[in-house]
C-alpha positions as CSV (number, residue, x, y, z in Angstrom):
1,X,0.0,0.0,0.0
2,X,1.4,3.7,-1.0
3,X,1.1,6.3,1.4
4,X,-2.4,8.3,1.5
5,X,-1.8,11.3,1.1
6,X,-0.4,13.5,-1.9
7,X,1.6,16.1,-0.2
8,X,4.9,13.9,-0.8
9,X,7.4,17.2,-1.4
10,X,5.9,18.2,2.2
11,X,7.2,15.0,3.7
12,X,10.2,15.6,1.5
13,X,10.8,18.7,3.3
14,X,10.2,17.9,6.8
15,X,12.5,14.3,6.1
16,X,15.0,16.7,5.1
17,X,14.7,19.1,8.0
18,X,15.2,15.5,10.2
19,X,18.1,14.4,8.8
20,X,20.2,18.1,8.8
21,X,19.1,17.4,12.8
22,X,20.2,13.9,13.1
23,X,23.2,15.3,10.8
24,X,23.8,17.9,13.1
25,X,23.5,15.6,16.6
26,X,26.0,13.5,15.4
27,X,28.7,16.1,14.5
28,X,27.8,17.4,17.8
29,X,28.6,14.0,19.8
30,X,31.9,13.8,17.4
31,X,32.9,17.5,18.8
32,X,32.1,16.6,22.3
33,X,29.5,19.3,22.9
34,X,27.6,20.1,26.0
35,X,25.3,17.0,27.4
36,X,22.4,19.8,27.9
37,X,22.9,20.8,24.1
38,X,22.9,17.3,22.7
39,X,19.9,16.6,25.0
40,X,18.5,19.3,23.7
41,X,18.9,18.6,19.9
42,X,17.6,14.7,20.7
43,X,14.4,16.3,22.0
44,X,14.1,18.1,18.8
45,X,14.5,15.4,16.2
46,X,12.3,13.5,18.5
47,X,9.7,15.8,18.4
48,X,10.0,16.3,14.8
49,X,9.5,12.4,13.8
50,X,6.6,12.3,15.9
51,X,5.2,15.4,14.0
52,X,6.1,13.3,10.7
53,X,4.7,10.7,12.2
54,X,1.1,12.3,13.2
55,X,0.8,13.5,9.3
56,X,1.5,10.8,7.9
57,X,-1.0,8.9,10.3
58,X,-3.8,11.5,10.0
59,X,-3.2,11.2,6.3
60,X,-4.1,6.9,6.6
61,X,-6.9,7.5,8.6
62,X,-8.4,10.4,6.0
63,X,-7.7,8.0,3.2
64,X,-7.0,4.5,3.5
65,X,-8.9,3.7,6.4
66,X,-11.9,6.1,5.4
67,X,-12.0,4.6,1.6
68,X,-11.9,0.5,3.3
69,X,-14.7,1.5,5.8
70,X,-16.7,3.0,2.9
71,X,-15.9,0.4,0.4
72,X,-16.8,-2.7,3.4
73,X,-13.1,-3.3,3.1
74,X,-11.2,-5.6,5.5
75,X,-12.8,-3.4,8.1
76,X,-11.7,-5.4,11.2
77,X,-8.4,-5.7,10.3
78,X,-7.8,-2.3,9.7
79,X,-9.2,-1.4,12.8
80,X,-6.6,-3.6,14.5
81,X,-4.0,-2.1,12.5
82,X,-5.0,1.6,13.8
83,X,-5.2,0.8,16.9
84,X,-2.0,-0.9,16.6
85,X,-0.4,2.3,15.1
86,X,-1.9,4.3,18.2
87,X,-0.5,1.4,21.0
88,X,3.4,2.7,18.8
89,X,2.6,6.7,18.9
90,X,1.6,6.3,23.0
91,X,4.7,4.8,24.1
């Protein structure tokens, strides 16, 4: 299944934003920065995959799972699938 949505240079961007701070954390640890700094920087790549991660699940639920439930589609088993996804984003 291909993602739901159609904003894909969106993801693109935010991806890209991720990786220059994942880039940037490990150049950080390699210069042997401040522990609050590095901290810090983790908390923001963090908080921007779980951002990336929200979109892209708000963009499932407004398409796949919506079109399935419409269509009588292997209802139960996307159900189990979403709540699945919601057991990962809680932890």
């Amino acid at each position: 299944m291909s993602l739901c949505g159609d904003d894909h240079p969106k993801l693109i961007a935010r991806i890209n934003r991720i990786e220059g701070q994942v880039r940037g954390l490990k150049k950080m640890v390699e210069e042997n920065r401040d522990c609050l700094q590095v901290l810090k920087q983790v908390a923001a790549a963090s908080g921007a995959l779980r951002s990336l991660g929200t979109v892209i699940l708000e963009d499932h639920l407004k398409g796949c799972v919506t079109k399935a439930i419409i269509n009588r589609e292997n209802e139960s088993e996307l159900i189990d699938q979403v709540v699945d996804l919601f057991n990962k984003f809680s932890r």
